[in-house]
C-alpha positions as CSV (number, residue, x, y, z in Angstrom):
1,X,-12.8,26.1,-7.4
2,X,-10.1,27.0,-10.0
3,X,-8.1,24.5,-11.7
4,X,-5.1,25.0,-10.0
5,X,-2.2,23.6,-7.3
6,X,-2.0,24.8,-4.0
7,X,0.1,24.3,-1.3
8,X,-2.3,23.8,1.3
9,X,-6.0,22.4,1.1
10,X,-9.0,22.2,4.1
11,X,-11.1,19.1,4.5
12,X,-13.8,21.7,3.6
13,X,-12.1,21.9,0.0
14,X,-11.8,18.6,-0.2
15,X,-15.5,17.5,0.7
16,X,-16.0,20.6,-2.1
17,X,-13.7,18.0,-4.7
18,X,-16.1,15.5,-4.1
19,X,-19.3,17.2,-4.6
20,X,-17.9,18.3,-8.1
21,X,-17.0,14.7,-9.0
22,X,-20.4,13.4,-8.5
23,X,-22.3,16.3,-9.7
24,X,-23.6,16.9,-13.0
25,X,-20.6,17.8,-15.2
26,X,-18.5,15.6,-12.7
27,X,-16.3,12.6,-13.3
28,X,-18.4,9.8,-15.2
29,X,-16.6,7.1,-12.9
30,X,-17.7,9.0,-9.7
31,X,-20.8,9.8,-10.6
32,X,-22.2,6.4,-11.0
33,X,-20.2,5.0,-8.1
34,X,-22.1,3.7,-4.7
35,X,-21.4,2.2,-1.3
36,X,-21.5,-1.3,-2.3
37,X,-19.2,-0.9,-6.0
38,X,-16.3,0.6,-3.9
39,X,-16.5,-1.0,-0.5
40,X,-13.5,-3.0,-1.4
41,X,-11.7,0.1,-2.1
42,X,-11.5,0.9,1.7
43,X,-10.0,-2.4,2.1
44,X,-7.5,-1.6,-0.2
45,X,-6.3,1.7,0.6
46,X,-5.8,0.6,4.5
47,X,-3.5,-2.2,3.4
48,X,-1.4,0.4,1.2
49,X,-1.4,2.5,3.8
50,X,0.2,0.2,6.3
51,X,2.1,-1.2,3.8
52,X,3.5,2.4,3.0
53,X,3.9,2.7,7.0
54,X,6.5,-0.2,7.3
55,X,8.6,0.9,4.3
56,X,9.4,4.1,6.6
57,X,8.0,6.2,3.7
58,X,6.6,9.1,5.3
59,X,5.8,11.1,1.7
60,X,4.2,8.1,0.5
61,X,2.1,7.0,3.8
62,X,0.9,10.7,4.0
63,X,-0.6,9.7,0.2
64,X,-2.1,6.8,0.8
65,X,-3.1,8.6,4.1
66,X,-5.1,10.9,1.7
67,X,-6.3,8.2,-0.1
68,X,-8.1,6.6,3.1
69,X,-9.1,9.7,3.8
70,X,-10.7,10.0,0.6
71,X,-12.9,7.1,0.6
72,X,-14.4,8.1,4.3
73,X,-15.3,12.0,2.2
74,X,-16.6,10.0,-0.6
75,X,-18.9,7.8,1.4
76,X,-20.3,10.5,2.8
77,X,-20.9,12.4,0.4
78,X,-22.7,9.6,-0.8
79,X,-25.2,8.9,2.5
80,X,-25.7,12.8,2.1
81,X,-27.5,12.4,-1.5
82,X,-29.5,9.7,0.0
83,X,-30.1,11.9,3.4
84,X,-28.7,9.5,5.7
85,X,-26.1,11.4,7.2
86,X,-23.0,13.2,6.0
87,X,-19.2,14.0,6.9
88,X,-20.1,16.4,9.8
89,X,-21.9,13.1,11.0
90,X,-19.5,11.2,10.7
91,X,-16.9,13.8,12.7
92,X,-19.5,13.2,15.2
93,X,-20.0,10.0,16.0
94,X,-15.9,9.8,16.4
95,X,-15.3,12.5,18.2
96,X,-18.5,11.4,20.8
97,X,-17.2,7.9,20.8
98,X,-13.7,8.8,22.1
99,X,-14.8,11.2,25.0
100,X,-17.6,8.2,25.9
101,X,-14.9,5.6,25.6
102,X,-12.1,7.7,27.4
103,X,-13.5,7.9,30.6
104,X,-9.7,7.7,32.3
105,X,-9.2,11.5,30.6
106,X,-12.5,12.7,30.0
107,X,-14.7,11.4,33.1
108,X,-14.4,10.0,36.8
109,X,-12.1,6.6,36.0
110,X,-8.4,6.5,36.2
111,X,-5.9,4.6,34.2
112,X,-2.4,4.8,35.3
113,X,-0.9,2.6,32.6
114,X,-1.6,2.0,28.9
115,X,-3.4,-1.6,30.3
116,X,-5.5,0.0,32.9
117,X,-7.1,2.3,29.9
118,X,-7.1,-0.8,27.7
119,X,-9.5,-2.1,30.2
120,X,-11.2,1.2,30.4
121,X,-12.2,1.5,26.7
122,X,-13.2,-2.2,26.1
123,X,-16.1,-1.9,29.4
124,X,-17.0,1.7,28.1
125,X,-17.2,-0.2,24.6
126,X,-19.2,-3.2,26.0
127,X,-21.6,-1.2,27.6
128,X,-21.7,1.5,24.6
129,X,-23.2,-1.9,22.7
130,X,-25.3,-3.6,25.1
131,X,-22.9,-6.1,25.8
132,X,-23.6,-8.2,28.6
133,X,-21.4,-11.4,28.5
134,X,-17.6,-12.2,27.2
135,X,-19.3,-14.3,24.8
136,X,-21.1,-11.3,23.0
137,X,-18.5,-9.1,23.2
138,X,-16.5,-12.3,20.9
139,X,-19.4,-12.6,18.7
140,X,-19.6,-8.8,18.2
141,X,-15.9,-9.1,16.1
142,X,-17.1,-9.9,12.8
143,X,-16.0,-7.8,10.0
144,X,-12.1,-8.5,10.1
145,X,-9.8,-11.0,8.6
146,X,-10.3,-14.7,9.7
147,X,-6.6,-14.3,11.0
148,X,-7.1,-10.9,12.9
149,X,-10.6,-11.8,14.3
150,X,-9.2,-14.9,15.4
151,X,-6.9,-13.5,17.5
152,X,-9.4,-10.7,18.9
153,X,-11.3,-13.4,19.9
154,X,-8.8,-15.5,21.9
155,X,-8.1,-12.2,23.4
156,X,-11.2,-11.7,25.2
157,X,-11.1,-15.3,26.1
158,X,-7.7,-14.5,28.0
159,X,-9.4,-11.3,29.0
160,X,-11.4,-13.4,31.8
161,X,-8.6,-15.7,32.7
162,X,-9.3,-18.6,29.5
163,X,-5.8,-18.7,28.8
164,X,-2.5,-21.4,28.7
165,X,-0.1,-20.9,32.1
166,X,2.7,-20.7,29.4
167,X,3.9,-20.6,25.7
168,X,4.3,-24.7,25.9
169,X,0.9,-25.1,26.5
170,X,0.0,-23.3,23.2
171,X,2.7,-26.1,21.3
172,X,1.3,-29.0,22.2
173,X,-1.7,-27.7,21.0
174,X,-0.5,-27.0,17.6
175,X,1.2,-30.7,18.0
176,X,-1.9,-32.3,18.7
177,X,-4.0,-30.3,15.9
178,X,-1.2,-31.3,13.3
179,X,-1.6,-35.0,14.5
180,X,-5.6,-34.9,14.1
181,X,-5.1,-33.2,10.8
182,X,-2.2,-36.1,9.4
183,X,-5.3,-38.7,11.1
184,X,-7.8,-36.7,9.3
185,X,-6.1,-36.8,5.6
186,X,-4.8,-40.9,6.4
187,X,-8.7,-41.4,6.4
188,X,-9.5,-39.5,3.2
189,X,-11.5,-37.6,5.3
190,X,-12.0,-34.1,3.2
191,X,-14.5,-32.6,5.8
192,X,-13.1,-33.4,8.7
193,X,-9.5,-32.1,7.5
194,X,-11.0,-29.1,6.8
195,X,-12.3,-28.8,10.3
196,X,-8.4,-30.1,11.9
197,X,-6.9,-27.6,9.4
198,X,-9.1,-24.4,11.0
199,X,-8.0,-25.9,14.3
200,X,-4.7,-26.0,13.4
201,X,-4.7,-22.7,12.0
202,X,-6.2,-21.3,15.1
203,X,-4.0,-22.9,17.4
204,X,-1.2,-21.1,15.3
205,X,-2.9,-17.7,15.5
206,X,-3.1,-18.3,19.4
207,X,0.6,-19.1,19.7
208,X,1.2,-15.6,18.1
209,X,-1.3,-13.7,20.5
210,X,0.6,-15.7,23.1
211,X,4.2,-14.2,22.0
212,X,2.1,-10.7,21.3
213,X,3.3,-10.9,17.7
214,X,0.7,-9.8,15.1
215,X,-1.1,-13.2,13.4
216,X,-2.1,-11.2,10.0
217,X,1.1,-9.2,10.0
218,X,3.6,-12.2,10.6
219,X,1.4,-14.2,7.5
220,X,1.6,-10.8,5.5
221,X,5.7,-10.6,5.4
222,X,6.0,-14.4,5.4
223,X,3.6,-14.3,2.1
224,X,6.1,-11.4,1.0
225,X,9.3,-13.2,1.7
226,X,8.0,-16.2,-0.3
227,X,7.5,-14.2,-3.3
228,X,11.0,-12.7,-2.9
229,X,13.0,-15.9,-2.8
230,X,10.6,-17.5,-5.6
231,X,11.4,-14.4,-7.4
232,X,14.9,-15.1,-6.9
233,X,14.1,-18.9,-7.6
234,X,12.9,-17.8,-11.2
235,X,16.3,-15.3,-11.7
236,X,18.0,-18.5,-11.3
237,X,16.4,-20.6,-13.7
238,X,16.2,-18.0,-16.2
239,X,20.5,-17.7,-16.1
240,X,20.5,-21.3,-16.5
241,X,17.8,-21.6,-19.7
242,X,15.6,-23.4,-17.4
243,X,11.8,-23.1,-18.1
244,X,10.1,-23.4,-13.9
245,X,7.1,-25.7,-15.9
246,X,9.6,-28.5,-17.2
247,X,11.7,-28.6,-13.7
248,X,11.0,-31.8,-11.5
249,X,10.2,-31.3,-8.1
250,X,13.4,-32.5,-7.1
251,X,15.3,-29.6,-9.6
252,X,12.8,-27.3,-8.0
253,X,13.6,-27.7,-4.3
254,X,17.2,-27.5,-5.8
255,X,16.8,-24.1,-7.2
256,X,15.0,-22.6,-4.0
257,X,17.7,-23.8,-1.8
258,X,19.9,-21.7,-3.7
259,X,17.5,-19.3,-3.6
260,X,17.2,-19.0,0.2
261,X,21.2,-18.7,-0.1
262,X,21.5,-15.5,-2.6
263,X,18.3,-14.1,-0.3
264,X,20.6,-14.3,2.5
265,X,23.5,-13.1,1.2
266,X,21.5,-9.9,-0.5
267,X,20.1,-9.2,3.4
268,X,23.8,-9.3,5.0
């Protein structure tokens, strides 16, 4: 393959990169790279994918895209060395799975509406896995967030009919967590706050299933609008000669009120 830019390159090419990195006068990063010392990196690259997806940056969500895409090519080319399986396995499996699990387009069932396939996929997928109860299929979401499996789970729960009449229900849930939690910390009672808090916590994640807002997506911008204003917070100080670590709590809250303001005022 010459050293050179094109406009246009085939997955074939690209499993053809990857062979090169890892072969003998490849890259000495690749080459001693394997599934376990870059699982992480698969983590990674999803994250800054959907991060590039809610910027509205279609140049750079097409990158990180590539860079997904990457890491599925580069496991796969490592299973290959070890004659596991390789990419053309893994095209597979997919491509099998979603005729199996499409039954509505593919085979005898019929979905009218996006909820009726919903419904379709999750027996073909229970059945594809041996599922036999509701409580299986739960214990079957493991490898996710503790925010995102929380809400899968409380999902299939609903699923069957385990579910609050209405959003009020799910409130004086949270209430009565946040009560057991104060009850909890008034005792000194380290492990058992620890157990209120995951209640807690869980009783908030079911509040956003409940309102169909995303749990891990809804943390994820409040986590980035925190930084903003403390960002903001720390412009402030720094026009005033303020060091943050010599601030009282009081001078603190203070400066993040103002904070919150100029955030406000930047948005409108």
């Amino acid at each position: 393959m010459q050293n050179n830019q094109k406009k246009k390159y085939t997955i074939d090419e690209l499993r053809e990169i990857v062979k090169m990195l890892r072969g003998e006068n490849g890259c000495p990063w690749d080459k001693v790279q394997t599934h376990d010392s870059i699982k992480n990196c698969m983590i990674e690259e999803s994250y800054e994918a959907i991060d590039a997806l809610e910027k509205g940056n279609d140049a750079m969500f097409a990158n990180e895209l590539g860079d997904l895409l990457f890491q599925v090519v580069f496991h796969a080319e490592l299973a290959s060395e070890r004659g596991a399986f390789d990419f053309d396995d893994v095209v597979y499996e997919i491509s099998q799975k979603m005729i199996d699990r499409h039954t509505h387009v593919f085979g005898a069932d019929k979905a009218s509406d996006a909820s009726e396939a919903l419904g379709t996929w999750e027996k073909n997928k229970k059945k594809e896995k041996g599922l036999k109860s509701q409580t299986e299929a739960m214990r079957d979401i493991v490898a996710l967030p503790a925010l995102m499996r929380a809400q899968k789970v409380q999902k299939k729960a609903a699923d069957v009919g385990f579910d609050w009449d209405d959003i009020k229900g799910v409130l004086d849930k949270i209430r009565e967590e946040t009560d057991e939690l104060y009850l909890a910390i008034e005792k000194n009672d380290t492990q058992n706050a620890a157990e209120e808090l995951g209640d807690l916590l869980f009783s908030v994640v079911n509040a956003a299933r409940f309102l169909k807002i995303n749990s891990e997506e809804a943390l994820r911008r409040a986590t980035d609008k925190f930084i903003d204003r403390f960002d903001i917070l720390e412009q402030l100080a720094q026009q005033n000669s303020q060091n943050l670590s010599n601030l009282s709590l009081e001078e603190l809250e203070i400066l993040w009120q103002q904070a919150k303001i100029e955030k406000n005022k930047k948005f409108f």
